[in-house]
N, C-alpha and C positions, 0 to 999 in steps of 0.2 A: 715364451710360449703361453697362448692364454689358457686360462682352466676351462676345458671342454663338457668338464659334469658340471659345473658351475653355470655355462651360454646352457645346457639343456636342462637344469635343473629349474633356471626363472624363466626358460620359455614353457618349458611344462607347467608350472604354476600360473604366468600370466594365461595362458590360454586354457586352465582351470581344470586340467587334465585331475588333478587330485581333491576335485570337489566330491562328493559323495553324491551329491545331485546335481547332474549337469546341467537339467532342465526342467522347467515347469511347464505342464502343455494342457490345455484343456482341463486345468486343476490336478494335473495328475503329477506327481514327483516321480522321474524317472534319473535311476540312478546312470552315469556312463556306461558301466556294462551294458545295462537293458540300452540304453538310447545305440550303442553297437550292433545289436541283436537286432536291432528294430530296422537300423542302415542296410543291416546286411537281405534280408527276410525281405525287404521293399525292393532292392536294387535284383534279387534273384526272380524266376518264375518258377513258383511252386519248391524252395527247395527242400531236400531231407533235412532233418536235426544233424544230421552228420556232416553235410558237408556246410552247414552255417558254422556250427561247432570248427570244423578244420580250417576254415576260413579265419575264425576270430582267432587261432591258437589254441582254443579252452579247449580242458578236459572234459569228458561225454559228461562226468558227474557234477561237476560244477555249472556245465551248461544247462543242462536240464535243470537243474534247480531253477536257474534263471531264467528258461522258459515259463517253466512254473508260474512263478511269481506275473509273469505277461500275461498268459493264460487266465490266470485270478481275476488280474488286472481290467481284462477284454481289453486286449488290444492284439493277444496272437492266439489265433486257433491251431491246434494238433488233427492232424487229419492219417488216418493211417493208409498206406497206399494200397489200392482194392488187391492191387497182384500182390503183392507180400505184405502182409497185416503187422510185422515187426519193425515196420519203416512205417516212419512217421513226416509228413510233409509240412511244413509251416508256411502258414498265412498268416495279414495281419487281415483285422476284421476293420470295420469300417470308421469305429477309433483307433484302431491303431495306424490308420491311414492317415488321419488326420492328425494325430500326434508325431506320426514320422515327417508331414508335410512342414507341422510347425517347429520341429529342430532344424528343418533344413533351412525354413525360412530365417532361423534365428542365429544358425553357424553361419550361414550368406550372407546375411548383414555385418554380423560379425569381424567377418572375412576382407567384407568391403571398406567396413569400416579404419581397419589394421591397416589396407595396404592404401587407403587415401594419404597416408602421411608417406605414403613411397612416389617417384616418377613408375614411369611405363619400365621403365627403364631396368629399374631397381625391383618392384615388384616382376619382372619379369624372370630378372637376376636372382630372386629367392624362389622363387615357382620352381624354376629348373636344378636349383641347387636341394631344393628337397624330393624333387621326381629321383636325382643322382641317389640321393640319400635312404632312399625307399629303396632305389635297386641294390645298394651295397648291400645293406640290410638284409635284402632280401636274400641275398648268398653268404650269407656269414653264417658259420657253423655256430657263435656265441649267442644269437639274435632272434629274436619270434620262436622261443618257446611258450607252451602250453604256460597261460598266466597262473593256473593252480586254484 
C-alpha cells in the first residue's frame, strides 16, 4: 500500500501550495490566501464578503482581515450594497484585475508546462482523476472545513 499523505504531501509542495508568497505580480507579493480571494472575487459578479468567504471555507474574521490587507493593497474595493448597508460587495479595482490576470497567466503556463511531460492520454487520466477527487472531497464530512 503506498503512503497517500506522503503522493499529497510532495504534490503539495511541488506545486508550492506552502509558499507564503505564491506570487509576484505587478511588484506586488501576494500571498496564496490573497491570490484565492482574488480567483474567487474575479470569477464572481459583484459578490458579498460572505459568500467569497463561504466559498474559500474561511472564517468571516479571518477573511476580512484578508480583505483588508487587498483593500490597502488597491487591488479590492468594499462597496456596501445600497439596499442593506451591512453587506458589503467585493470588486477588484483595475489592479487588482491585472494582478488576477497575471496569476492566471502564471498558474497556465504552469499547468502547461507539468502536463507537457504527460500524453493526451495521461494528462487527461489525471484531469479526471482530480475532478473524481474534488467531488469526494466535496461530500466528506472530514474535508473543507473553515482553514481558521
Amino acid at each position: 500500500m503506498e503512503n497517500l499523505r506522503e503522493i499529497f504531501q510532495i504534490m503539495t509542495r511541488r506545486f508550492g501550495l506552502l509558499d507564503k508568497n505564491c506570487c509576484t505580480a505587478g511588484g506586488v507579493d501576494i500571498s496564496l490566501v490573497q491570490s484565492h480571494i482574488i480567483y474567487e472575487i474575479d470569477r464572481r459578479h459583484n459578490p458579498s464578503i460572505q459568500q467569497v468567504a463561504d466559498a474559500l471555507a474561511m472564517d468571516i474574521t479571518t477573511f476580512s482581515r484578508q480583505v483588508q490587507s487587498l483593500v490597502k493593497l488597491g487591488l479590492v474595493q468594499k462597496t456596501p450594497l445600497p439596499e442593506d448597508r451591512r453587506i458589503y460587495i467585493l470588486s477588484l479595482t483595475t489592479q487588482g484585475k491585472y494582478i488576477a490576470t497575471v496569476i492566471d497567466t502564471q498558474m497556465n503556463d504552469y499547468l502547461k508546462e507539468v502536463f507537457s511531460h504527460m500524453s493526451e492520454f495521461e494528462r487527461d487520466m489525471v484531469v479526471n482523476a482530480i475532478k473524481l477527487l474534488n467531488e469526494s472531497m466535496a461530500k466528506s464530512s472530514v474535508c473543507c472545513t473553515p482553514l481558521g
